[in-house]
C-alpha positions as CSV (number, residue, x, y, z in Angstrom):
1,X,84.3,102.1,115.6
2,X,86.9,104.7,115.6
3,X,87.5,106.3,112.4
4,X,90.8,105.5,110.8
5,X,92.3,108.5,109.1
6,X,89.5,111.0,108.9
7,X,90.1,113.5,106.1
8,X,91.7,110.9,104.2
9,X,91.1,110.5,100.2
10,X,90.1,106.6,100.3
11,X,90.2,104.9,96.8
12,X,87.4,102.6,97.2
13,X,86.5,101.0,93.6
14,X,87.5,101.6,89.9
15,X,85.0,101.2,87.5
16,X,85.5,98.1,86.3
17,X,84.8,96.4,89.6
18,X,80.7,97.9,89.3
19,X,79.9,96.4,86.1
20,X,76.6,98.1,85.5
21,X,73.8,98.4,87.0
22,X,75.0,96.4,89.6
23,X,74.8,96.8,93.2
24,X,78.1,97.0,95.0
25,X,78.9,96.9,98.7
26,X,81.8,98.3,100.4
27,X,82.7,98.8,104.2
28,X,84.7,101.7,105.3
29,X,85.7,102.6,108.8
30,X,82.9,100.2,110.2
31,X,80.0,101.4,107.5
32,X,78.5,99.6,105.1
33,X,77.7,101.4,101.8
34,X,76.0,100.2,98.8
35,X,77.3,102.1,95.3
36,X,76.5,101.4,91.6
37,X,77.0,102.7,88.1
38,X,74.1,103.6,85.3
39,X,75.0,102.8,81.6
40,X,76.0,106.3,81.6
41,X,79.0,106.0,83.8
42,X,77.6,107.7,86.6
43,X,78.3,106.4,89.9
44,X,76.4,106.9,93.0
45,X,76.3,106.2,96.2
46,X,74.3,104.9,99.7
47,X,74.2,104.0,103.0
48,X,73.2,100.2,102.4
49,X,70.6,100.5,105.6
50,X,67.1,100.8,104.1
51,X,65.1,103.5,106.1
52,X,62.2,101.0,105.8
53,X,63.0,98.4,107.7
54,X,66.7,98.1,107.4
55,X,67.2,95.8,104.4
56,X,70.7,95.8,102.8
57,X,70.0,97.7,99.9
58,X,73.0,95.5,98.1
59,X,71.2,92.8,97.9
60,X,68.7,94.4,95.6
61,X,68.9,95.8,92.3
62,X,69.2,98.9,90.2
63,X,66.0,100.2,88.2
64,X,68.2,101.5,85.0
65,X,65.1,103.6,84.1
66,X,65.6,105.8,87.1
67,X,68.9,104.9,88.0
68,X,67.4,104.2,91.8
69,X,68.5,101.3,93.6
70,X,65.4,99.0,94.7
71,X,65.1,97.3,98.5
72,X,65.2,93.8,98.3
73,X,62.5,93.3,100.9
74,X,59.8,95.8,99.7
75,X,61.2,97.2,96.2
76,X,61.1,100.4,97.5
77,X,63.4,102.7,95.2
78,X,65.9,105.4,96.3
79,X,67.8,107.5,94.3
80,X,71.7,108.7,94.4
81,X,70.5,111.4,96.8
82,X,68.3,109.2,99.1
83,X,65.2,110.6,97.6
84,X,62.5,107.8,97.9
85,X,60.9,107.3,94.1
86,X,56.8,107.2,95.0
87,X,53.8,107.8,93.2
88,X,55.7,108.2,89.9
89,X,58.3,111.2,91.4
90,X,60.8,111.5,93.8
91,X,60.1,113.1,97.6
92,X,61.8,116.4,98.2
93,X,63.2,115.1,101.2
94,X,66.5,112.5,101.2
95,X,65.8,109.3,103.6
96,X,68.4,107.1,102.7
97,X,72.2,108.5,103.7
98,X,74.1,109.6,100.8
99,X,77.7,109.1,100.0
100,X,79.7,111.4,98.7
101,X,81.5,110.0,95.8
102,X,84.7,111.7,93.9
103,X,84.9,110.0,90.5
104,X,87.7,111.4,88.8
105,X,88.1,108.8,85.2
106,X,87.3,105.7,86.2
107,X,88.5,105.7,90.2
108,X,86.1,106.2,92.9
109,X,87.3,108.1,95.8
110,X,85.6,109.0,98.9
111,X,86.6,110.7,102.3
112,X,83.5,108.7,104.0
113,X,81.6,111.5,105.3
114,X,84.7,113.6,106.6
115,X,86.3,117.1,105.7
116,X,88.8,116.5,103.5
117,X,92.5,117.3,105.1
118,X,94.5,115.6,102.1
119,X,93.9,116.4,98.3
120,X,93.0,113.3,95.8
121,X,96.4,112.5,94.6
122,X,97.1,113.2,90.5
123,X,98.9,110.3,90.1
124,X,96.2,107.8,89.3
125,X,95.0,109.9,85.8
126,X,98.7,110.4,85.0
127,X,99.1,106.7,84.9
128,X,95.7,106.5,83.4
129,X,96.8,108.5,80.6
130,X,99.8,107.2,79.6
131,X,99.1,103.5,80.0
132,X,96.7,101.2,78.8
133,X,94.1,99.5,81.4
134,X,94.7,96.1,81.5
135,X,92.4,94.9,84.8
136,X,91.8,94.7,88.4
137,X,93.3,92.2,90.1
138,X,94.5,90.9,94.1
139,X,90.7,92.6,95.4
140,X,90.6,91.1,98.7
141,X,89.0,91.3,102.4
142,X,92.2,91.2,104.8
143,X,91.8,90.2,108.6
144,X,94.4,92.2,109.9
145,X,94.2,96.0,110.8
146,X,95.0,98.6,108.5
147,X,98.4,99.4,110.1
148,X,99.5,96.1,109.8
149,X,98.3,96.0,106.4
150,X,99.6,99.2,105.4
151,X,103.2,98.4,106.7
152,X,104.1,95.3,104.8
153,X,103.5,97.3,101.5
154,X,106.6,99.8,102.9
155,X,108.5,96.4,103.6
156,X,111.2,96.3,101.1
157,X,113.0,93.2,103.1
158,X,109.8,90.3,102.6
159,X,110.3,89.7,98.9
160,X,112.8,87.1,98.8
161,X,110.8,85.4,102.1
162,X,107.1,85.7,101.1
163,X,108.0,85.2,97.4
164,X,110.3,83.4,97.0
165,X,108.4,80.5,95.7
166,X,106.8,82.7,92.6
167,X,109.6,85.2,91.7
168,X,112.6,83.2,93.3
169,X,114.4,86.8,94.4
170,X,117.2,86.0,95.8
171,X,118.3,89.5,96.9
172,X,116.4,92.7,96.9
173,X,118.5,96.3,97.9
174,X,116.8,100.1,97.7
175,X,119.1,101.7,95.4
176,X,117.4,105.4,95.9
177,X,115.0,106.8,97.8
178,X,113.5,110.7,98.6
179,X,110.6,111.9,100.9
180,X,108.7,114.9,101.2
181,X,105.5,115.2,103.0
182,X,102.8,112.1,102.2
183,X,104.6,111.0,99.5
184,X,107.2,108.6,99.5
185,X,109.8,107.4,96.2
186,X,111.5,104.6,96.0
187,X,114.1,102.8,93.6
188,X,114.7,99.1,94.4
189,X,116.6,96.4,92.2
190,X,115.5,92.7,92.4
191,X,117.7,89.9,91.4
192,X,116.0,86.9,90.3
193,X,117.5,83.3,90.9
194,X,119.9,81.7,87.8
195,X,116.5,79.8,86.7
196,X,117.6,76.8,84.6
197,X,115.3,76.7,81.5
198,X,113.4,73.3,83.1
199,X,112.6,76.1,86.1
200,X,111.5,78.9,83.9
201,X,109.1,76.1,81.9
202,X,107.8,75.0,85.2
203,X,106.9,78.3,86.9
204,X,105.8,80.7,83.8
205,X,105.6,83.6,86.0
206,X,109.3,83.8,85.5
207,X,109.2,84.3,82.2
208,X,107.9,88.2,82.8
209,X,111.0,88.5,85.6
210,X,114.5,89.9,84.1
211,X,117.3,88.6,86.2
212,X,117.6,91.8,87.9
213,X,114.3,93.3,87.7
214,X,115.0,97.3,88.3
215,X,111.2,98.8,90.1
216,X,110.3,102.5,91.5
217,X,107.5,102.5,94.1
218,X,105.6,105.2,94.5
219,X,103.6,106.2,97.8
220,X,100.8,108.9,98.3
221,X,100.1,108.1,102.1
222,X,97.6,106.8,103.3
223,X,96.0,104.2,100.6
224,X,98.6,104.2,97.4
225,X,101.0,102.0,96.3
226,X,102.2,102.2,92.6
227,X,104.9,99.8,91.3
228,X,106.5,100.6,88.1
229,X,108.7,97.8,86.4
230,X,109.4,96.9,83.1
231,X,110.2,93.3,81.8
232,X,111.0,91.5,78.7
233,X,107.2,92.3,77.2
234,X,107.2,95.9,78.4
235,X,106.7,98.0,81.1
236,X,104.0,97.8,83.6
237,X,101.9,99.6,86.2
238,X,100.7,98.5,89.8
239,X,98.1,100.7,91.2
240,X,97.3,99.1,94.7
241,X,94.6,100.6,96.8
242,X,94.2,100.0,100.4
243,X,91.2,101.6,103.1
244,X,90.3,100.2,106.4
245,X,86.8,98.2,106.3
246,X,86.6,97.9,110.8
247,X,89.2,97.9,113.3
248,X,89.8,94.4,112.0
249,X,89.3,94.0,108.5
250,X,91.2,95.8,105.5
251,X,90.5,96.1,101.6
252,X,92.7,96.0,98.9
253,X,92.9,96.2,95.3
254,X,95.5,96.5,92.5
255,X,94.3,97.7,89.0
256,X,96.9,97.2,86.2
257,X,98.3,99.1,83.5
258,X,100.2,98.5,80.5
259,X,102.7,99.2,77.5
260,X,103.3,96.4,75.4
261,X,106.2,96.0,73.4
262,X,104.4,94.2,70.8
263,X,100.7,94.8,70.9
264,X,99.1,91.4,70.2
265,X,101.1,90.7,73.7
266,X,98.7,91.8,75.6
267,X,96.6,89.5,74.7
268,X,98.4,86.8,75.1
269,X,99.8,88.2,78.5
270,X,97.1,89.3,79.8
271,X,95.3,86.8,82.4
272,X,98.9,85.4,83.4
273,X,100.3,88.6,84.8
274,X,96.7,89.6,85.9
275,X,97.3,86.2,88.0
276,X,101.0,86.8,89.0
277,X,99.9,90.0,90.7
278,X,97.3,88.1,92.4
279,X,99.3,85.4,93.9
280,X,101.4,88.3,95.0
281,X,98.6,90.0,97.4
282,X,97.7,86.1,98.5
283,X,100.6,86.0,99.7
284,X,101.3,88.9,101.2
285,X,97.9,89.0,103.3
286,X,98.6,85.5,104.1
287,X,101.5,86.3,105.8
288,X,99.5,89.3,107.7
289,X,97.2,87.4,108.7
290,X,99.0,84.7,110.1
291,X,101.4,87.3,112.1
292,X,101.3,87.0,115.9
293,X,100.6,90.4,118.1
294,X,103.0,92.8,117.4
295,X,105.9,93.2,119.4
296,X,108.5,95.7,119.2
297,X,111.3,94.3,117.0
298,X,114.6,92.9,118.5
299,X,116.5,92.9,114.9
300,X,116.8,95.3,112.5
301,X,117.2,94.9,108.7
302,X,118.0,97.5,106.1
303,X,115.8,100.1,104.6
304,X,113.0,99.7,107.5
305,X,113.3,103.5,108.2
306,X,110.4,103.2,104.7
307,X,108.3,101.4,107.7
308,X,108.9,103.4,110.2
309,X,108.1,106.5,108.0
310,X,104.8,105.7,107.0
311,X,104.5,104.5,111.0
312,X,105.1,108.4,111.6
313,X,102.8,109.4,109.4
314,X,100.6,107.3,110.6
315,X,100.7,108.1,114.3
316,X,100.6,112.1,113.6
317,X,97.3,111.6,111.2
């Protein structure tokens, strides 16, 4: 396929999501890769075609002695530099294809093979620094195209139509809003429904919603989306990551961070809002995924210039 973006910083796992010494496939712009972590933290990362005979090496395992990852056909080992692992030592020469990996904390970047033309954004291990990680959550395989994908999360109009079940928003309005190159800032108020208390009992979700729940979105075009809010509990932090797998198919994943008011909250919060967060990207891949061809638009609704910018941005890559 055509590459999507080349030169851009993707954000293609956080740490949490290996496990360790685990083998871990991703697909990025048509390519499958395989990439795992050793007990020391160290990531690495593979082509998942075995040279051999073209096993998925994903479907193997990792030798934590060597930190190699093993073919599931043959067992034949390969390090992080495609080195095959024979004879008791490694061959000089790389057979497997390496990926280049950028682990910076506990994210895993990658520009998949191309010259970099846009830095790794800061903002991840500022958030990372003053929050506490609280999981990863809403990792899913989209049909849709990465376009598509990537314009609903500069839609500030869908939340009190695609969630209005969970949230009950009623009204949503982008109260600021400032631009300068690939990144995009935006201040949005949210006002929940007048829940009765039978409501609020029924669907706990609203229990972490304030009536009007005040949220600034960050953007670092192409693959970031951070959400900050705070509610009753504390504040929170929405890191969403999103890279095109093919032509067709687009990853995302959210990882979470925290301040609790209280700190036995988090404990106690934990798995709900991990779950809330989740329902949120079901629903709003659902909706992508059940959109028809796109057509251009014969009404217009406030605050879609956000769209159309990252559109822009998009079309000049």
């Amino acid at each position: 396929m055509k590459p999507i973006l080349p030169g851009a910083p993707w954000l293609i796992a956080h740490k949490s999501m290996l496990g360790v010494n685990k083998p871990h496939k991703i697909t990025l712009n048509g390519k499958d890769y395989v990439i795992w972590q050793s007990h020391k933290g160290e990531v690495f990362g593979l082509d998942n075609i075995c040279p051999h005979m073209q096993a998925p090496l994903s479907n193997g395992w990792v030798c934590k002695e060597r930190n190699t990852i093993a073919c599931p056909f043959h067992a034949l080992e390969f390090d992080g530099k495609g080195r095959l692992y024979q004879d008791g030592k490694f061959n000089n020469q790389p057979l497997a294809e390496s990926l280049k990996l950028e682990v910076i904390g506990d994210y895993i970047w990658t520009y998949g093979g191309f010259e970099p033309k846009q830095e790794i954004p800061e903002l991840h291990q500022k958030i990372a620094s003053e929050y506490d990680f609280l999981g990863v959550t809403g990792e899913k395989n989209i049909r849709g195209d990465f376009l598509n994908n990537l314009l609903i999360m500069y839609d500030f109009n869908h939340q009190n139509g695609t969630h209005r079940d969970l949230f009950q928003i009623v009204a949503n309005k982008v109260t600021a809003s400032e631009k300068e190159g690939y990144h995009l800032k935006v201040k949005q108020e949210s006002t929940r429904a007048n829940n009765s208390l039978k409501e609020i009992v029924g669907n706990p979700v609203l229990m972490t919603v304030p009536r009007i729940l005040k949220t600034t979105v960050e953007y670092v075009f192409p693959s970031t989306i951070i959400l900050y809010g705070k509610a009753g509990f504390g504040t929170f932090v929405q890191v969403a990551s999103l890279y095109p797998e093919t032509e067709e198919k687009t990853k995302i994943f959210i990882a979470v961070f925290t301040q609790f008011q209280y700190p036995f909250l988090k404990g106690l919060l934990k798995k709900s809002l991990l779950k809330a967060i989740d329902i949120v990207v079901e629903q709003d891949t659902t909706a992508v995924e059940n959109l028809y061809p796109r057509q251009k638009p014969k009404i217009k609704l406030p605050n879609e210039e956000i769209m159309f910018y990252a559109e822009k941005l998009y079309q000049d890559w």
